[in-house]
N, C-alpha and C positions, 0 to 999 in steps of 0.2 A: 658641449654640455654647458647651460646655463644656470645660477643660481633662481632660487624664486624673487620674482619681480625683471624674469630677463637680465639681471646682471651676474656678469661673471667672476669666480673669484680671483685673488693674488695669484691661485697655483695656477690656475687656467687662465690666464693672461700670459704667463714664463710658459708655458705650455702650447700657447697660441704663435708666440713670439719665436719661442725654437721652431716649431713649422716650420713658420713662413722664413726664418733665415734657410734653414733647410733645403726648402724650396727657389729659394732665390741662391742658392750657392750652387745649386745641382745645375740651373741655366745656365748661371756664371761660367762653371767649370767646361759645360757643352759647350757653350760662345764662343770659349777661348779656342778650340780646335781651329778657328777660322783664323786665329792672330797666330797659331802656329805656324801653319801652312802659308798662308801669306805672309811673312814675317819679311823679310826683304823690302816688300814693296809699301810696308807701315812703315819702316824705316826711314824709307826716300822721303815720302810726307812729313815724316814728324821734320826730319834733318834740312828740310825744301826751307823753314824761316833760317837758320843759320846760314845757308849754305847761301843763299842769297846776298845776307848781308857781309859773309867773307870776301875780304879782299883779297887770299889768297888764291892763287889761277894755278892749275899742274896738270898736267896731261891726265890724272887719272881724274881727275873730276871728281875727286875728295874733299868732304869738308876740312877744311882745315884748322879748326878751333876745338873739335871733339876730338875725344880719346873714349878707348875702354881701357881697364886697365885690372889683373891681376889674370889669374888660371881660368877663374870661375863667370870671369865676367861676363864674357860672350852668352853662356848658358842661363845665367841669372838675366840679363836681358833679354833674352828669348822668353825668357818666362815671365817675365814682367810686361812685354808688349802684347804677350798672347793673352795671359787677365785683364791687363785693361781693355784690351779690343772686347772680350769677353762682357765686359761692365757694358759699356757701349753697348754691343749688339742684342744683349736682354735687356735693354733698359727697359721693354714693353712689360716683362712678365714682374723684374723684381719693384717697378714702380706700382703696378699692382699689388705686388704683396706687401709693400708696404699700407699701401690706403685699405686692402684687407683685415688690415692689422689694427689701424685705428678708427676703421668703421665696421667690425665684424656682425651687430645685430641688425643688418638692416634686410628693412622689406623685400619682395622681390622687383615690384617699382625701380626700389631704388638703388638694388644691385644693376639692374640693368643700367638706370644715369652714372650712374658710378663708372660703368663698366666703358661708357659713351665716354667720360670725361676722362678716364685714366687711358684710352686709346691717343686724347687730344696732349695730353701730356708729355708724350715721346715724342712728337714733333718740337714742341717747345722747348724740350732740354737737348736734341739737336739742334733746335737753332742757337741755344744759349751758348753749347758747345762750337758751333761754327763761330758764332760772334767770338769767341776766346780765340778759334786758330786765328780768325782775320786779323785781330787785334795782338797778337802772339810778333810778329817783325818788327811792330813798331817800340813793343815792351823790349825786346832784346837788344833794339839798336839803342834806346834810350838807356836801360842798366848798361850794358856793355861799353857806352861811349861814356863812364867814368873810366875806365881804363888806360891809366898815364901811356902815352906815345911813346913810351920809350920800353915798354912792359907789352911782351905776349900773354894772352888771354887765354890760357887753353882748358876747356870748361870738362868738363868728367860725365860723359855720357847718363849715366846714373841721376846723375846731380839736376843735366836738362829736362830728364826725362819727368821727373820729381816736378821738375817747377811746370812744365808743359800738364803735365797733369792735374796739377791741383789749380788752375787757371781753367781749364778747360771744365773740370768737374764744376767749380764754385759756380762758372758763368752759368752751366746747366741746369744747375738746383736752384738756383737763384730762380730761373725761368719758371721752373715750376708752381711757383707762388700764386700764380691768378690762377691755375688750376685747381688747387688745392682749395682757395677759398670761394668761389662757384660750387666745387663739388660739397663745401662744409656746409653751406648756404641750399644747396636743393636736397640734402637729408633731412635740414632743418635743424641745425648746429649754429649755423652763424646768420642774421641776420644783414641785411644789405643795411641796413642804417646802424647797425653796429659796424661795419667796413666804416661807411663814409663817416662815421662820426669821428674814425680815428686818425685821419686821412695825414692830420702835421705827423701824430706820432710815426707815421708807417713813410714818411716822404722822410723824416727823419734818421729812421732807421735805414731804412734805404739806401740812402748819401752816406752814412756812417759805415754800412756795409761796405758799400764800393770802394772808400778811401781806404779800409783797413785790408781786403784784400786784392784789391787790385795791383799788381805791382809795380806799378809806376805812381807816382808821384802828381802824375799834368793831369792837367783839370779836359783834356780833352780821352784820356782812357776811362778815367773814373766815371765821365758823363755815357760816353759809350756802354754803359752800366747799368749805371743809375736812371737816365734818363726812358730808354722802355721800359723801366721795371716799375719806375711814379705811374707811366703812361697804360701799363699792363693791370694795374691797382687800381686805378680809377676805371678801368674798362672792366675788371671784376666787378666792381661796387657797382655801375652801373647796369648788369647782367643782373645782379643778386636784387637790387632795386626790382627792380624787372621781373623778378621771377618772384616778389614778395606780395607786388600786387596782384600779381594774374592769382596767385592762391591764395590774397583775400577774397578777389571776386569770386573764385570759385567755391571759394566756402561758401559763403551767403546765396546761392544760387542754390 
C-alpha cells in the first residue's frame, strides 16, 4: 500500500523492511542446513590457508596453530559455519530483497532489469568472496610473521573464523558496487554523468576502503582491492553513459 502521489509512508517503509528481513532470514536459516551437513568438509577449506602455512608436520595431519576451546565450542562452531555457509548460499535471494527494498515502486519493465541485474550480482560478490579466500594465505603469513621466534602462535578458532569472515564478506559487498549503480541508473535514479562526474571522489573512497579494511598493511593486498573495484566503476559509468543516450534517442524518436 502506497500513499497518494505513489509514496509510501515511515510506517510502511519499517513494514517493508521487516518483510524483506523476514524473508531473507527464512533463506538464511534454509541455506544453513547445507553448512550443517557438510560441516567437516567447510572445515578443511576454511583451515586449508593455515594449515598450509604451518610448519608444524604430525602424523595426524592437524593444524597446528588452531584450537577450540571450552564445553560449548565445538557446537557454537557448527553453528556458526552452518550461517555463514547459509549467507553464502542465499546470497541470490537476500541480495534481492535487499534492492527490493530500496526500489519497491518500480515498473514491471523495470522489475524485470532489476531482476536481470540482481541475478548478475551473485556472481560478483562470489568473485569478491573468492578474491578474499585467494588473498586470505598471504594476509596470515604476513600478520602471523610478527610473531617473535621464540613465542607459539596458537590462534582460537573462533577468533579465525571472525577474521576469515569479515574478509571474505567486505571483499563481496565491495563487489557489488557496479551492480548496484547500473541497476540505480536503468530505473533512472542515477545518472551515468552523475557516476563519472564523481569518479576522484569514488577512486578515493575506494583506496580509503581498501586500506581501512583490508588487513594487511602492503600496498600489494590493498591494490588487489582497490584496483578492480576503480576498474569495475568506470565500467559502470561507462554502461550507465550508454544506457542514457540510447533513452535520449529513444525518446525523441
Amino acid at each position: 500500500m502506497t500513499t497518494q502521489g505513489g509514496r509510501m509512508s515511515l510506517l510502511e517503509h519499517f513494514r517493508e523492511l521487516r518483510k524483506r528481513i523476514i524473508l531473507a532470514s527464512i533463506s538464511i536459516l534454509a541455506s544453513s542446513t547445507v553448512g550443517w551437513i557438510f560441516y567437516t568438509k567447510i572445515i578443511h577449506v576454511l583451515t586449508k590457508p593455515v594449515c598450509d602455512l604451518s610448519t608444524v608436520n604430525n602424523a595426524k595431519k592437524q593444524c597446528g596453530v588452531l584450537y577450540i576451546d571450552g564445553i560449548l565450542g565445538p557446537i557454537n562452531l557448527q553453528v556458526t559455519i552452518a550461517l555463514i555457509t547459509g549467507i553464502f548460499l542465499s546470497s541470490p535471494f537476500w541480495i534481492y530483497q535487499l534492492w527490493a527494498f530500496i526500489a519497491p515502486a518500480l515498473h514491471k519493465k523495470e522489475k524485470l532489469r532489476s531482476i536481470i541485474f540482481i541475478a548478475v550480482a551473485t556472481p560478483f560478490f562470489l568473485l569478491g568472496s573468492y578474491l578474499a579466500y585467494w588473498l586470505l594465505p598471504l594476509a596470515l603469513k604476513v600478520l602471523l610473521g610478527f610473531t617473535p621466534s621464540s613465542i607459539t602462535n596458537l590462534v582460537k578458532f573462533g577468533d579465525y573464523l571472525t577474521f576469515v569472515t569479515h574478509l571474505i564478506l567486505v571483499f563481496g559487498l565491495a563487489f557489488e558496487m557496479p551492480v548496484f549503480l547500473v541497476a540505480l541508473n536503468l530505473i533512472g535514479v542515477l545518472s551515468g554523468h552523475a557516476i563519472i562526474k564523481r569518479w576522484r571522489i569514488a577512486v578515493f573512497a575506494i583506496t580509503f576502503f581498501s586500506a581501512a579494511f583490508v588487513p594487511t598493511s602492503d600496498p600489494f593486498s590493498m591494490g588487489v582491492l582497490a584496483i578492480p573495484l576503480i576498474g569495475f566503476y568506470f565500467l559502470a559509468a561507462g554502461i550507465a553513459l550508454f544506457n542514457d543516450r540510447r533513452r535520449r534517442r529513444k525518446s525523441l524518436t
